[in-house]
N, C-alpha and C positions, 0 to 999 in steps of 0.2 A: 664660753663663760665671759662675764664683763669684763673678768682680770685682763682677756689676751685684748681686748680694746684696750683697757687704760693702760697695763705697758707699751701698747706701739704707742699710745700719744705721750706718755710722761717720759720724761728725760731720767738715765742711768744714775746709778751711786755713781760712777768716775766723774761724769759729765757735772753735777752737781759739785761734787767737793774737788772740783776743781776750778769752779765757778770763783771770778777774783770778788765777789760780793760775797759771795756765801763762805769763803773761807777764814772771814775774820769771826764767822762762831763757833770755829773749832768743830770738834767730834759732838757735840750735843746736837747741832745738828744732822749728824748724821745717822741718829740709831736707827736699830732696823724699823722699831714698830710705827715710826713715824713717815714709811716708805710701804708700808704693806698695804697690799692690794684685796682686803676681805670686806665682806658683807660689813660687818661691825663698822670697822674702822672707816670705810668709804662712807655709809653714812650717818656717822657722825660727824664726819668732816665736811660733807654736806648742810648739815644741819649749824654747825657751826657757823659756816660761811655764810649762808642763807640769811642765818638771822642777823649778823652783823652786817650785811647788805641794807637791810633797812636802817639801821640806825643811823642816825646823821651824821657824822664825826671824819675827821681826818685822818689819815693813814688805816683805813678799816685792814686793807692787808698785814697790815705790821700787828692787829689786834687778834687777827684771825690764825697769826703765825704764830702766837703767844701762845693764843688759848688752843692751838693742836699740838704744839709743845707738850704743854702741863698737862694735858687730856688722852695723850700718845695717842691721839690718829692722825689718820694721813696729811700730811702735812701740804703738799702740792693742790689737792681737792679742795681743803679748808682753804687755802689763797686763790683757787680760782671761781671757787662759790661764792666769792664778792665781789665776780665782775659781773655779777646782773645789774646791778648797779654801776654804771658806764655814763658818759656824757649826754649819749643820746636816752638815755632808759630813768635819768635822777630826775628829772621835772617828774615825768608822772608817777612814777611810782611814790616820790616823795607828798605830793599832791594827792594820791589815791590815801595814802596814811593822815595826811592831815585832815581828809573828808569823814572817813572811820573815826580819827579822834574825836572830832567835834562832833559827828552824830551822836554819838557814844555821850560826851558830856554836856551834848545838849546843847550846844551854842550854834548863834548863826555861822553860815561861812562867811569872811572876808573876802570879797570880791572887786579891791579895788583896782586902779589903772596901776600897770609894770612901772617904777622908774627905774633904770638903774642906777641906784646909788647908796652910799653907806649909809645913808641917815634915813632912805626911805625902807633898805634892810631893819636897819635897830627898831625903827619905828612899828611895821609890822610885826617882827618878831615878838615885840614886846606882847601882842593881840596874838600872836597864834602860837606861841609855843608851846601851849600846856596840850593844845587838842593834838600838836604834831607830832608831839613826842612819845602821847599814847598810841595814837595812832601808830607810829613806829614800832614802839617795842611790840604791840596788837600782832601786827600786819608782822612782823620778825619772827615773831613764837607760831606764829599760823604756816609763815614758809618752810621755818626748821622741822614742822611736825609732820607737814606735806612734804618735803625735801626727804624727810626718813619714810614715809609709809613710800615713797614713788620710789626710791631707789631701793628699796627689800624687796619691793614689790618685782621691779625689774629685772632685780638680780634671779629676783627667784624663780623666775620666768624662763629666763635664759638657762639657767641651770637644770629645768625642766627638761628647755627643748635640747639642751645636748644630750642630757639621759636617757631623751626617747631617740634621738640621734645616733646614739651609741648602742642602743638595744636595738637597732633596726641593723645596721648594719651587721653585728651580732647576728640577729634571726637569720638574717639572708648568708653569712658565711655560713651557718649550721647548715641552712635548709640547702645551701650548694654543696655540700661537704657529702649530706647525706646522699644526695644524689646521683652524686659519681660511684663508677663501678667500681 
């Protein structure tokens, strides 16, 4: 099952609430349903994560810790389903969402020369925000929707193959059992 994958890689209830950052939120953070390992709960914390991945904003883990809070799913998945969004992965992706916005509302792309600096940020932003931000939330609702068909889909695959895993071995205890004198 998926579950025996995501408990080897997720960290324990002790290991967690004894965490010197995580103890300053008390037992709220520690209920169970925000630690279970089920089809449901994994992806929607999936989907969660996903789609706060594209949106542009600060601290998206601390957004995504919120809303698997309030939402009781798994809490760990929702904070790690916005690391696709990483250092090396925010240029394009954030680029692929502002291309979608702007098709979408119809405007040319801005394609001018990088500077780095504040005033040539504010100044572009002022031109592309409206296409980048649909694009965002677009490209966010498209992952969190793919994020849940891919991960039911996977679960339910694996849960397949152990059932036929389980019935086979089954058959062949039978069929040896029968066997013998």
């Amino acid at each position: 099952m998926p579950r025996k994958f995501l408990k080897r890689i997720m960290p324990d209830h002790v290991t967690m609430r004894e965490h010197k950052h995580l103890r300053r939120f008390g037992e709220k953070i520690m209920a169970p349903e925000l630690w279970h390992l089920n089809r449901k709960s994994v992806s929607a914390a999936v989907a969660i994560g996903l789609f706060l991945a594209f949106i542009p904003m600060p601290a998206q883990m601390l957004v995504a810790a919120i809303f698997a809070i309030w939402l009781r799913v798994n809490l760990p998945i929702a904070v790690m389903s916005v690391w696709i969004t990483n250092p090396l992965t925010m240029a394009p992706i954030f680029f692929f969402s502002y291309k979608i916005g702007a098709m979408i509302l119809d405007v040319p792309l801005r394609t001018h020369e990088f500077a780095f600096s504040l005033e040539w940020l504010w100044e572009e932003l002022g031109f592309i925000w409206q296409p980048f931000l649909l694009g965002s939330v677009i490209c966010g609702v498209l992952a969190a929707v793919l994020g849940v068909i891919v991960v039911r889909l996977i679960w339910r695959l694996v849960v397949i193959h152990s059932w036929l895993k389980r019935y086979r071995r089954q058959k062949a205890r039978r069929d040896n059992d029968s066997n013998q004198p």
